[in-house]
C-alpha positions as YAML, in Angstrom:
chain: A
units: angstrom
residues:
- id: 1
  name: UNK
  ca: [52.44, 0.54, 16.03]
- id: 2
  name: UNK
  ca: [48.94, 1.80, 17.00]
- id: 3
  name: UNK
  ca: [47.05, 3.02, 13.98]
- id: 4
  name: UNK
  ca: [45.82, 6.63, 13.79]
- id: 5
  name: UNK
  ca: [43.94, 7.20, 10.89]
- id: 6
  name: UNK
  ca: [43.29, 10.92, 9.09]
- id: 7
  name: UNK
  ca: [40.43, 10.89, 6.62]
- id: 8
  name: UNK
  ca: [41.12, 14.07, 4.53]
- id: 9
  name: UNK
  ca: [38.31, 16.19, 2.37]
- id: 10
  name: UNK
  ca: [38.44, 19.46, 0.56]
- id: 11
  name: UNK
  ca: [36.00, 22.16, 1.63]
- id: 12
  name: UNK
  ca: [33.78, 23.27, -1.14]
- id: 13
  name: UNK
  ca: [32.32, 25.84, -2.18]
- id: 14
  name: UNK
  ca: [28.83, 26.43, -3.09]
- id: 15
  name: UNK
  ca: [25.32, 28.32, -2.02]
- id: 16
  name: UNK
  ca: [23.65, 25.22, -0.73]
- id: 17
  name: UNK
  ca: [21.88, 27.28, 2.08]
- id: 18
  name: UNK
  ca: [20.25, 30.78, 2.54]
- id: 19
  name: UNK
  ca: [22.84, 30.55, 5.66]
- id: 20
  name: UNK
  ca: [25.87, 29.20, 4.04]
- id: 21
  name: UNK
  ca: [26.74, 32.87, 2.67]
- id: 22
  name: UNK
  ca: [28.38, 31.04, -0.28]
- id: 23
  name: UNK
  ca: [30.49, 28.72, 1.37]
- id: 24
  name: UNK
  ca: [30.93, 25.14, 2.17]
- id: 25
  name: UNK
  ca: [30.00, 25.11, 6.36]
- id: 26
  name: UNK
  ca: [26.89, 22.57, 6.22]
- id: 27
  name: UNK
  ca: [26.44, 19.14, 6.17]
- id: 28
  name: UNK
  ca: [27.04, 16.54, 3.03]
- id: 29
  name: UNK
  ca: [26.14, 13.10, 2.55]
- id: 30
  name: UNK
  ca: [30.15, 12.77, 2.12]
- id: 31
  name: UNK
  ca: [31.01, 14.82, 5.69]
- id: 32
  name: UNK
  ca: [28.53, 13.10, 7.53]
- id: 33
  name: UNK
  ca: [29.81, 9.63, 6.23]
- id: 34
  name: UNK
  ca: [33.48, 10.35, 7.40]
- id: 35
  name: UNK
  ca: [32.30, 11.58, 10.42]
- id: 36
  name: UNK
  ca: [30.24, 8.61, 10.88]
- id: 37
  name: UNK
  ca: [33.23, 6.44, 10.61]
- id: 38
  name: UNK
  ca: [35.56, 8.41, 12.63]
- id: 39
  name: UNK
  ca: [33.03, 8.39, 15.59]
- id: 40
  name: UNK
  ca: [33.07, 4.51, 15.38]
- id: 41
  name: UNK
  ca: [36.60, 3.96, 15.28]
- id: 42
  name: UNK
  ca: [37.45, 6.75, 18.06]
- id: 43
  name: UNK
  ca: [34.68, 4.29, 20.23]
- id: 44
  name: UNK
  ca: [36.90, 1.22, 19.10]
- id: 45
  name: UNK
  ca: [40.10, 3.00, 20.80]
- id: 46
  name: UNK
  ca: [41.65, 3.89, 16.70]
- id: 47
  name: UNK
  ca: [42.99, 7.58, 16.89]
- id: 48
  name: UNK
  ca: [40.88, 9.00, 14.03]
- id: 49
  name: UNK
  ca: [40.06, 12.47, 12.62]
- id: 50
  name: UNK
  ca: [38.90, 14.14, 9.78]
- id: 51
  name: UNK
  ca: [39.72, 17.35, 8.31]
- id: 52
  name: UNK
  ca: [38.61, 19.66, 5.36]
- id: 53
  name: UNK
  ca: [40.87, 21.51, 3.82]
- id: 54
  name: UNK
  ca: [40.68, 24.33, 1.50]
- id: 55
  name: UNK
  ca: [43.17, 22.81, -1.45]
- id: 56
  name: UNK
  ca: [45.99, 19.91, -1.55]
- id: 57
  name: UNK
  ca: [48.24, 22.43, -0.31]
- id: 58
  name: UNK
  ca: [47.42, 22.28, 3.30]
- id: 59
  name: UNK
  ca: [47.95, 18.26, 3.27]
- id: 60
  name: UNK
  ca: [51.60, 18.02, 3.80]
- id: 61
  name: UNK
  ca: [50.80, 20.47, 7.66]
- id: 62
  name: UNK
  ca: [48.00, 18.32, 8.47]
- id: 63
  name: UNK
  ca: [49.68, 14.96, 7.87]
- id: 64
  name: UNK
  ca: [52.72, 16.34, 10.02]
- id: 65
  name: UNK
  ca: [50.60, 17.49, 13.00]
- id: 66
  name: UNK
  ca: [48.53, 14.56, 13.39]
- id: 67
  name: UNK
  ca: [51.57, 12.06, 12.33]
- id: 68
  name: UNK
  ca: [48.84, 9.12, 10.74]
- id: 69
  name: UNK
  ca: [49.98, 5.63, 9.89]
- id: 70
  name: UNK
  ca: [46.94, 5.90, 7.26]
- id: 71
  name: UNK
  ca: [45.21, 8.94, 5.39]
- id: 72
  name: UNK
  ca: [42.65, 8.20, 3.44]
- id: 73
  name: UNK
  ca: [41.54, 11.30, 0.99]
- id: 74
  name: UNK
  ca: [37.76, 11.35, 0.85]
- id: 75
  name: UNK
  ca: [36.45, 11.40, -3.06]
- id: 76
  name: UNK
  ca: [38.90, 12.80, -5.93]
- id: 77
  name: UNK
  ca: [39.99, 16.24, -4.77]
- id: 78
  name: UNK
  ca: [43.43, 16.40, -4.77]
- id: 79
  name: UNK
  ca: [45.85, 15.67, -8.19]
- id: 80
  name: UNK
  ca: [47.59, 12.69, -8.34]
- id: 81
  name: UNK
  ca: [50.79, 14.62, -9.41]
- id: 82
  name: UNK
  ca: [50.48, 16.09, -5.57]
- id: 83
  name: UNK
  ca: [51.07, 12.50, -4.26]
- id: 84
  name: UNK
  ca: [54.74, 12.65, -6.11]
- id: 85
  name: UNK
  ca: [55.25, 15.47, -3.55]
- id: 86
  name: UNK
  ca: [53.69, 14.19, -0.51]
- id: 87
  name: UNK
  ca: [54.54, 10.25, -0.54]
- id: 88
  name: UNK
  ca: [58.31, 10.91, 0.26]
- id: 89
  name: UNK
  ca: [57.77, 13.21, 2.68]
- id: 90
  name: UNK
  ca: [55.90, 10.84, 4.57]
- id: 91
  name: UNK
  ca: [57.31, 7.64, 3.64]
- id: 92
  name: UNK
  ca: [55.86, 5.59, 6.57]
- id: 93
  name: UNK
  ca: [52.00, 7.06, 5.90]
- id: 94
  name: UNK
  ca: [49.78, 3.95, 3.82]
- id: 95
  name: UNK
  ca: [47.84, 6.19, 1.60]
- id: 96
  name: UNK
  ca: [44.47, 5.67, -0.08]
- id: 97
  name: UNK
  ca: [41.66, 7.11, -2.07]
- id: 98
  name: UNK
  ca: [37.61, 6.73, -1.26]
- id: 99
  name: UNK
  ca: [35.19, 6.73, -3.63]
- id: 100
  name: UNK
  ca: [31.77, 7.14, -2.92]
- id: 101
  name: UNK
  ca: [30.31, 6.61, -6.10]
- id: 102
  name: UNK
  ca: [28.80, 3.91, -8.54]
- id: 103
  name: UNK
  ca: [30.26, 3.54, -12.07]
- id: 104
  name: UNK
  ca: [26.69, 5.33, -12.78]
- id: 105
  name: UNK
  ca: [27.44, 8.73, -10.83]
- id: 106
  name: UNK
  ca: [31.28, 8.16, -11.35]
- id: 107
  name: UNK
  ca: [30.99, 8.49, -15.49]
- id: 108
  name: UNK
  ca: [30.10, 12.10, -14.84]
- id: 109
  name: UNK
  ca: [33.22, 13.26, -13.11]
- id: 110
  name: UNK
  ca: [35.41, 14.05, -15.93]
- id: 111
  name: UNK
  ca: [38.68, 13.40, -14.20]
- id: 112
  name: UNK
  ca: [37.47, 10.20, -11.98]
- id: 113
  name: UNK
  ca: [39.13, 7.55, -14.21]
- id: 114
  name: UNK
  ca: [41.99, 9.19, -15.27]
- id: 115
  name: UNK
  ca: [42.68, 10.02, -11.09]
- id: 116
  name: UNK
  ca: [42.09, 6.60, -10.42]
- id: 117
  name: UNK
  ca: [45.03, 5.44, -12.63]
- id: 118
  name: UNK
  ca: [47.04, 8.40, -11.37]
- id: 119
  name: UNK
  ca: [46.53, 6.88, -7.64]
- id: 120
  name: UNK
  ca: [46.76, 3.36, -8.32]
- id: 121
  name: UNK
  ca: [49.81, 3.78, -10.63]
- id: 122
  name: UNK
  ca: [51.58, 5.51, -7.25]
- id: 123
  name: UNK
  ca: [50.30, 2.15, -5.24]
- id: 124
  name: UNK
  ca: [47.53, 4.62, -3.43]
- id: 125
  name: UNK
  ca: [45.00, 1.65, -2.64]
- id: 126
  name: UNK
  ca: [41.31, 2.69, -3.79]
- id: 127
  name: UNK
  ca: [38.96, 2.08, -1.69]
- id: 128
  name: UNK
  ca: [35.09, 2.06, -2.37]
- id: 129
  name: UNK
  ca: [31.94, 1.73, -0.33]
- id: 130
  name: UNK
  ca: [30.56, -0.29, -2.79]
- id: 131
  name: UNK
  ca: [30.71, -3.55, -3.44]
- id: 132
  name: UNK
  ca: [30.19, -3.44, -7.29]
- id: 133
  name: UNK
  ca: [32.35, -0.09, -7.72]
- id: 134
  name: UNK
  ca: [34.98, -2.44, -5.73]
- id: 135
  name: UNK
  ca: [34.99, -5.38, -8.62]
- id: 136
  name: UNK
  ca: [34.89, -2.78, -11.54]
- id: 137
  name: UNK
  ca: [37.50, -1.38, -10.48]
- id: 138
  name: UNK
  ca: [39.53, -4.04, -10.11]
- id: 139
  name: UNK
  ca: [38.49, -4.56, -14.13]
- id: 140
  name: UNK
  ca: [40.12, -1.30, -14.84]
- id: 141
  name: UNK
  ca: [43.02, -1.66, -12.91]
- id: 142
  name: UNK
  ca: [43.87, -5.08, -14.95]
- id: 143
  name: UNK
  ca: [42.94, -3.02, -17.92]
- id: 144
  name: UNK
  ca: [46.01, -0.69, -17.63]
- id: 145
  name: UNK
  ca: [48.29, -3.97, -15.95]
- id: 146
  name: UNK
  ca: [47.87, -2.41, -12.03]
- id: 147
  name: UNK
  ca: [47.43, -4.55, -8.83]
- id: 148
  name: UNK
  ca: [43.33, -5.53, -8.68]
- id: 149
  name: UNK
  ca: [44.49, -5.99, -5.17]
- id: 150
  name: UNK
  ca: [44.30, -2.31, -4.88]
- id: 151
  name: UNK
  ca: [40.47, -2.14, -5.46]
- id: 152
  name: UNK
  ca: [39.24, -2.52, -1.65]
- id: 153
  name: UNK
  ca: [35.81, -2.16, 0.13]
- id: 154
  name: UNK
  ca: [35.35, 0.36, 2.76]
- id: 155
  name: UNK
  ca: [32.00, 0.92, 4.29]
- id: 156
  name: UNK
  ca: [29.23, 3.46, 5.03]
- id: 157
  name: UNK
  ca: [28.72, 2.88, 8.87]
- id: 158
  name: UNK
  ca: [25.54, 4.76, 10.40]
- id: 159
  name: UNK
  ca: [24.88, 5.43, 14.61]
- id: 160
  name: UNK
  ca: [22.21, 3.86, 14.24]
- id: 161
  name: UNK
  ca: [19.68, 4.45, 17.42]
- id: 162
  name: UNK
  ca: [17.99, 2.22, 19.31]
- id: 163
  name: UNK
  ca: [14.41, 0.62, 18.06]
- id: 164
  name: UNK
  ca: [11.52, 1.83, 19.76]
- id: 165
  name: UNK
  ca: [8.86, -0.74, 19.55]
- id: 166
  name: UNK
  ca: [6.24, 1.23, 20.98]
- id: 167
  name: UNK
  ca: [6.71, 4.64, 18.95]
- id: 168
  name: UNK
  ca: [3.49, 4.21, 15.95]
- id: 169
  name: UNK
  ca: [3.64, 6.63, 13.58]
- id: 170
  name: UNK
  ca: [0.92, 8.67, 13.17]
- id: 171
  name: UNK
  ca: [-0.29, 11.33, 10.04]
- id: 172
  name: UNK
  ca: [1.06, 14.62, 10.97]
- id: 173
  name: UNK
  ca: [-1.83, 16.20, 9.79]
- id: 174
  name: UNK
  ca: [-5.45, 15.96, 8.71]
- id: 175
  name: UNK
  ca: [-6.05, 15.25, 5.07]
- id: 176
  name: UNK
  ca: [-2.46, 15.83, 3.82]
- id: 177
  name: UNK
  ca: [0.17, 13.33, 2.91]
- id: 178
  name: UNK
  ca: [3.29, 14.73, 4.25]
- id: 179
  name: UNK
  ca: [6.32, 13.35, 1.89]
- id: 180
  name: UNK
  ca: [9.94, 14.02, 2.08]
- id: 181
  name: UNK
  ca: [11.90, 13.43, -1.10]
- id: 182
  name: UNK
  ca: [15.69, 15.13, 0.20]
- id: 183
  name: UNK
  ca: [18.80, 14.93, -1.08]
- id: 184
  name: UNK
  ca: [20.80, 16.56, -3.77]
- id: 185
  name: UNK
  ca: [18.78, 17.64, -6.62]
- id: 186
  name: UNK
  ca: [20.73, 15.01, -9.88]
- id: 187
  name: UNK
  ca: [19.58, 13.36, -12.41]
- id: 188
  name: UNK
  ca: [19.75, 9.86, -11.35]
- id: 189
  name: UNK
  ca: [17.90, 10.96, -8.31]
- id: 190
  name: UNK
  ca: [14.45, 10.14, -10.23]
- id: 191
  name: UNK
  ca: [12.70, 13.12, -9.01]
- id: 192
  name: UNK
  ca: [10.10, 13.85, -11.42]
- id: 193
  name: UNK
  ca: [9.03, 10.07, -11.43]
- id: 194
  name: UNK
  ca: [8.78, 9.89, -7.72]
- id: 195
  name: UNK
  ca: [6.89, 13.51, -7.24]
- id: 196
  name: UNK
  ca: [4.54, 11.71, -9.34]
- id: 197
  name: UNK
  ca: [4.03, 8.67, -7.29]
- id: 198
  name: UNK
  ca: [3.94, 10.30, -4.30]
- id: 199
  name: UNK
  ca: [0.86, 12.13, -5.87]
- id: 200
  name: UNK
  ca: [-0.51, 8.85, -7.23]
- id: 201
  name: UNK
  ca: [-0.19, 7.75, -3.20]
- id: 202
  name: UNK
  ca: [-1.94, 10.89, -1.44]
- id: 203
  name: UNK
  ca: [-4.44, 10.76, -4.30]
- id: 204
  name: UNK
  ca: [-5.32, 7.13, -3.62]
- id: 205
  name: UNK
  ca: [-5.89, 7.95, -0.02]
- id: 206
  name: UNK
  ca: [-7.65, 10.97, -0.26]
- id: 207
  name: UNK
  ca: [-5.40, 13.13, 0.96]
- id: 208
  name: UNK
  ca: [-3.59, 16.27, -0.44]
- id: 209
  name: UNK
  ca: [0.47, 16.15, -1.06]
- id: 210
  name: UNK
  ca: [2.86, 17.93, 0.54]
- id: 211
  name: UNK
  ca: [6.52, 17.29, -1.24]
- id: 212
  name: UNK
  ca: [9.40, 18.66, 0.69]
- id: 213
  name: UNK
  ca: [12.56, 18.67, -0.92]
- id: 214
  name: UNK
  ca: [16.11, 20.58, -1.07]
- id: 215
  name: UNK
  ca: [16.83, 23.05, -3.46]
- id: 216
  name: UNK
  ca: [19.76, 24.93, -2.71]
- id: 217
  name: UNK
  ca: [22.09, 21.88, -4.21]
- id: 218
  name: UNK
  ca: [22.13, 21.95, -7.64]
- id: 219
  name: UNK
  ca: [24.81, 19.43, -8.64]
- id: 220
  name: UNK
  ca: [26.24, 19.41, -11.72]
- id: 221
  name: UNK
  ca: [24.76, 22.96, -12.68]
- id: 222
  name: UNK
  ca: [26.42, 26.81, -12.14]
- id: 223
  name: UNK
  ca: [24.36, 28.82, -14.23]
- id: 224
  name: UNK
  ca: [22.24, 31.28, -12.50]
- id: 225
  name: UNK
  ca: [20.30, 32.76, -15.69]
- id: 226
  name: UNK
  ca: [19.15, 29.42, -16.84]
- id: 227
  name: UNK
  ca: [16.89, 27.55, -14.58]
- id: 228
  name: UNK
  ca: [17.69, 24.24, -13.54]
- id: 229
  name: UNK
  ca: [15.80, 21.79, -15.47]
- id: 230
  name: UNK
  ca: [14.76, 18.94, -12.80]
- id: 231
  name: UNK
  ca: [13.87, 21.86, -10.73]
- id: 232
  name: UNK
  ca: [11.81, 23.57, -13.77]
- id: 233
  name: UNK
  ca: [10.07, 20.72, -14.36]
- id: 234
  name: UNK
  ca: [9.35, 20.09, -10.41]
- id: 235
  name: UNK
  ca: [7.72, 23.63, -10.10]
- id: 236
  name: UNK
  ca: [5.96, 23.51, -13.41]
- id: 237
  name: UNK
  ca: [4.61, 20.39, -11.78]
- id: 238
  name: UNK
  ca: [3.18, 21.66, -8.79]
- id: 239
  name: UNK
  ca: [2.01, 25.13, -10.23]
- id: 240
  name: UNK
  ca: [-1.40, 25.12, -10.33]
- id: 241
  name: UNK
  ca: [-2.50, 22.09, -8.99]
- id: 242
  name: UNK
  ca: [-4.08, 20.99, -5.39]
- id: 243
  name: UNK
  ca: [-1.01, 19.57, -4.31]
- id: 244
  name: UNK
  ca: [2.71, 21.74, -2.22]
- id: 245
  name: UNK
  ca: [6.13, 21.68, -2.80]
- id: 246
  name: UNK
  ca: [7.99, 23.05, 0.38]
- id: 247
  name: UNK
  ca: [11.35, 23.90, -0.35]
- id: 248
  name: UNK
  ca: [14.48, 23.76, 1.88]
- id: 249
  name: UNK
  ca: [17.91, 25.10, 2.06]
- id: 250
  name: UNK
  ca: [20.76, 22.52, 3.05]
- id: 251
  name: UNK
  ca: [20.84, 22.04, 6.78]
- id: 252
  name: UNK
  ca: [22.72, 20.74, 9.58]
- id: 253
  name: UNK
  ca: [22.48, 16.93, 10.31]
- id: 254
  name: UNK
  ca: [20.56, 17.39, 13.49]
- id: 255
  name: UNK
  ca: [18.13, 20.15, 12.30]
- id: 256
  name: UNK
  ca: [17.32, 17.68, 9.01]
- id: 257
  name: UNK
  ca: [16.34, 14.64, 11.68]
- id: 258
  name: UNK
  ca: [13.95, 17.26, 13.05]
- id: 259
  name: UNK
  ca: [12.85, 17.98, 10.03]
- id: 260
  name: UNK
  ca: [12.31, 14.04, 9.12]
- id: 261
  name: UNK
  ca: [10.18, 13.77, 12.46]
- id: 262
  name: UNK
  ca: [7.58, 15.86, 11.16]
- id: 263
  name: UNK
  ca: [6.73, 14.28, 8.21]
- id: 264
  name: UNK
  ca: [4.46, 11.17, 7.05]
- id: 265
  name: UNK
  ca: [6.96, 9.18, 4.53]
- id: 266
  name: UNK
  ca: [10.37, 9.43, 3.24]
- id: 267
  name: UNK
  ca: [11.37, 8.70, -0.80]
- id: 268
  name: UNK
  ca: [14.61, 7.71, -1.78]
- id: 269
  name: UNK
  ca: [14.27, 5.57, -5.03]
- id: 270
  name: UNK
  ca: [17.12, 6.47, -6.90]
- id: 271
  name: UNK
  ca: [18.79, 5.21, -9.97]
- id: 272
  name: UNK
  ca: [22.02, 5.06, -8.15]
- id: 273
  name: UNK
  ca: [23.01, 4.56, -4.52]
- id: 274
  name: UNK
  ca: [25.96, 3.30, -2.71]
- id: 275
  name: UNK
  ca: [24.15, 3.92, 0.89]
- id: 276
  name: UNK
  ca: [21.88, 6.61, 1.54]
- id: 277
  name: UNK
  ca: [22.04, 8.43, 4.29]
- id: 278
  name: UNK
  ca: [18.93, 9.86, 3.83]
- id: 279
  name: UNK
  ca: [17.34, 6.91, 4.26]
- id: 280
  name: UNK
  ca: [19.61, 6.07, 7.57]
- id: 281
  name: UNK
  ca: [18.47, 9.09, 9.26]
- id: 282
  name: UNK
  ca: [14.33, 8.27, 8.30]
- id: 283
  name: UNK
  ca: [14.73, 4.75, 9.91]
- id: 284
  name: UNK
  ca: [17.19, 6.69, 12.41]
- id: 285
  name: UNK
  ca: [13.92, 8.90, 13.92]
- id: 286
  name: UNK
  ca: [10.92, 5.95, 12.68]
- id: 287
  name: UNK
  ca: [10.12, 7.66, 9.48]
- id: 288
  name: UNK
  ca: [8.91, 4.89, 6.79]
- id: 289
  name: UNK
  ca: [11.30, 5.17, 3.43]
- id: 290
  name: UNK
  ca: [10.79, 3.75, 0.09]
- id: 291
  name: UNK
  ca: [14.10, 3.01, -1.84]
- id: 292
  name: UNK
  ca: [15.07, 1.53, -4.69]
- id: 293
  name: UNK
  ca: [17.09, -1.73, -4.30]
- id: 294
  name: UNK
  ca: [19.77, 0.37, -5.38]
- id: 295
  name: UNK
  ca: [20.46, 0.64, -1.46]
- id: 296
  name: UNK
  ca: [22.86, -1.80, -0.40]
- id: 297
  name: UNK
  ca: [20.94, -2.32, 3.25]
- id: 298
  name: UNK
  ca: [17.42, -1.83, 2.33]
- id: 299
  name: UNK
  ca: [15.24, -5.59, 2.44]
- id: 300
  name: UNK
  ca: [13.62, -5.75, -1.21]
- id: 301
  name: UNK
  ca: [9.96, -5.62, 0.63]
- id: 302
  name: UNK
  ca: [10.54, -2.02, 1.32]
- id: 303
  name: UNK
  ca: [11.96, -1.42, -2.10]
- id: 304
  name: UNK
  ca: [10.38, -0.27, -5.86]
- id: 305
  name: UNK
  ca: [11.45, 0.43, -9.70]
- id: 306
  name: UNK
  ca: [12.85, 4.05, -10.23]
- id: 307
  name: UNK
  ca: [11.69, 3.76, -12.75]
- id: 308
  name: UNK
  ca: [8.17, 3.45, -12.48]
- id: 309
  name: UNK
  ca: [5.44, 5.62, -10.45]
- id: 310
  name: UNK
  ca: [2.95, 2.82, -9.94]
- id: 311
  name: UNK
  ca: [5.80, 0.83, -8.57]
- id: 312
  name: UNK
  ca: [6.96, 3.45, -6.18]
- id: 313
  name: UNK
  ca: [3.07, 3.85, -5.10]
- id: 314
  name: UNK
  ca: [2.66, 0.37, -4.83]
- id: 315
  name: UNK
  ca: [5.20, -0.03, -2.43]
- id: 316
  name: UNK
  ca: [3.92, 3.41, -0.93]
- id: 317
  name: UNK
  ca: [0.83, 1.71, -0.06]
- id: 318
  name: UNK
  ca: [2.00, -1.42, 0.70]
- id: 319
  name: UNK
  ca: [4.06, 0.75, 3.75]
- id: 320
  name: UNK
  ca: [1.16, 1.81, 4.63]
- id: 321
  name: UNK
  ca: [-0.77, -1.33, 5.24]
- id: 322
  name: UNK
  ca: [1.53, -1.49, 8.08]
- id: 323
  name: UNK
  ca: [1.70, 1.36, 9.87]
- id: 324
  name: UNK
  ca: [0.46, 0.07, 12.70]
- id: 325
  name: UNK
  ca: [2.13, -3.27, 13.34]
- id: 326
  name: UNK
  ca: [5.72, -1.46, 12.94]
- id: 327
  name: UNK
  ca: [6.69, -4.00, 10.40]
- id: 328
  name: UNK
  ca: [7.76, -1.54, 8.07]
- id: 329
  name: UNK
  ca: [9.99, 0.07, 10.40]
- id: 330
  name: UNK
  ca: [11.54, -2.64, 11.95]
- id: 331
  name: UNK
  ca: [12.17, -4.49, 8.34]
- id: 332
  name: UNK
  ca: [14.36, -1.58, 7.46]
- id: 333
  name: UNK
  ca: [16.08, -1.16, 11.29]
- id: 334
  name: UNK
  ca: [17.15, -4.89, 11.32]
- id: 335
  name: UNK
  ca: [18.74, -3.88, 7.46]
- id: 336
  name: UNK
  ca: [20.71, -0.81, 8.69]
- id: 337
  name: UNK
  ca: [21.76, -2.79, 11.88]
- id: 338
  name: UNK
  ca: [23.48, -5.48, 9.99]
- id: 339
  name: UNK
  ca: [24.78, -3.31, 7.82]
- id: 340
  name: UNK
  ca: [26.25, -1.53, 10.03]
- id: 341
  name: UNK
  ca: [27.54, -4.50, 12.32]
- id: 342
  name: UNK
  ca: [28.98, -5.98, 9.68]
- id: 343
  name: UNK
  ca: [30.56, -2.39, 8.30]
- id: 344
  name: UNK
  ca: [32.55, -2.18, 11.71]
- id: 345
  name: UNK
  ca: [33.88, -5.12, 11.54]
- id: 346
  name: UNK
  ca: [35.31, -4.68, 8.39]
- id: 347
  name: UNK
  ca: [36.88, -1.23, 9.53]
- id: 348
  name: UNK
  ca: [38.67, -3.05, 12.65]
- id: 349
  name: UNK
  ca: [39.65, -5.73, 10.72]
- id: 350
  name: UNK
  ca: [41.41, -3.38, 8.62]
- id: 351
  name: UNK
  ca: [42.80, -1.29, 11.55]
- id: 352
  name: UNK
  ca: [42.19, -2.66, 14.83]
...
């Protein structure tokens, strides 16, 4: 039998956008990633779709119209009690859960380990796009006397562009550093620690900072009479002082690579990653990044310590030393491009 594999997510709720009018219609890191991998596999010949759905309640329609041999859920969203419902009415359907979290993130979803039992204890494999979160959860799976066998790796893949040799970046503008730091705003997202090495960077070239980040995506945080403290802090930062932080409102996928194309640098040293598609889309349109080896495809050169401002400056201005031999840039393509080769292999392998 041919596979046909349904990746299934839950839409969500939440102002992430000036233009979202309160609901979930913009682009994630997670709905990018499916539809990342769906676009590769529906290029491979694998009938693949994904779908959001508004609860767990709409699973047992959309596993009946598009009749999968797989369907993976996307994250924990749906109870495992629902799988006592939904497993014998489709007997033949190999079910699974993706995580896209570390053990680092994953601690602060309150329901994560309990759901992960829940699934595995119903034979649901769980898969993980990280290496690490695979083997730790093959720890906890022997902890409660499951199948470790269970605990399987399943990719980030990224369409990943062409190189264009040729294309030097240039400073968008006279005198000013233009740095994007994107993303979710989180804790383990090191903001405050990398505004202040980008700062350390303009500084040291004589130029002025402009910081753009996104902050319509609190996570982890509802109240709207309380301020956000990472984003408190970021503003109390900037107040007053000769350098800009430009705000932006979630966007679509291909609106945010526009955005990327007119800046100077990209920063994405996080305490936690699993892949980053941040950083994909700045190699994706030339854009040099600065990680954290936290990312799974990201040579150590172009790497530095979350931790640490003068690291993350260091390696700033170590990206800058070649801006104009490309090595920077092609250092990080060749690491998303085997990543990514590899990634697809592993996805037909499984269901090819």
């Amino acid at each position: 039998m041919t596979p046909r594999v349904l990746f299934l997510g839950k839409k969500r709720e939440g102002n992430w956008s000036p233009y979202s009018s309160g609901t979930y219609d913009l682009s994630s890191g997670l709905k990018n990633s499916v539809s990342f991998v769906v676009q590769m596999l529906q290029a491979n010949g694998i009938p693949s779709a994904f779908l959001q759905l508004e609860d767990n309640n709409k699973i047992d329609a959309a596993v009946t119209a598009f009749r999968p041999t797989h369907c993976i859920l996307e994250a924990f969203w749906v109870v495992p009690e629902k799988l006592d419902v939904l497993l014998p009415l489709h007997p033949r359907v190999r079910w699974s859960c993706r995580n896209h979290s570390e053990l680092a993130f994953l601690q602060h979803e309150g329901i994560a380990v309990q759901w992960i039992k829940g699934y595995a204890q119903r034979g649901l494999e769980i898969q993980s796009n990280s290496p690490r979160t695979v083997s730790d959860v093959k720890i906890m799976l022997e902890m409660w006397g499951l199948d470790p066998a269970l605990s399987t790796f399943a990719p980030n893949w990224y369409p990943y562009p062409e190189f264009r040799h040729s294309h030097v970046r240039r400073w968008q503008q006279p005198g000013v550093a233009k740095i994007g730091l994107f993303g979710a705003v989180r804790p383990l997202k090191s903001h405050l620690c990398q505004c202040v090495a980008a700062q350390r960077f303009a500084k040291s070239l004589g130029r002025k900072l402009e910081l753009h980040i996104n902050s319509t995506r609190i996570e982890g945080f509802t109240g709207s009479d309380v301020p956000n403290p990472i984003m408190k802090n970021l503003r109390a930062l900037f107040a007053d002082s000769d350098a800009t932080l430009v705000e932006h409102g979630w966007c679509e996928h291909a609106e945010f690579l526009d955005l990327l194309s007119t800046l100077d640098y990209s920063l994405q040293a996080s305490f936690s990653e699993t892949f980053n598609i941040v950083s994909c889309d700045a190699v994706a349109v030339g854009l040099p990044v600065v990680t954290s080896p936290q990312v799974p495809w990201m040579p150590l050169l172009t790497t530095a310590d979350p931790n640490s401002s003068e690291s993350i400056c260091h390696t700033l201005l170590l990206a800058e030393s070649m801006r104009h031999i490309n090595t920077w840039r092609w250092v990080q393509y060749c690491g998303l491009r085997e990543y990514c080769d590899a990634s697809e292999q592993n996805w037909l392998a499984r269901y090819a």
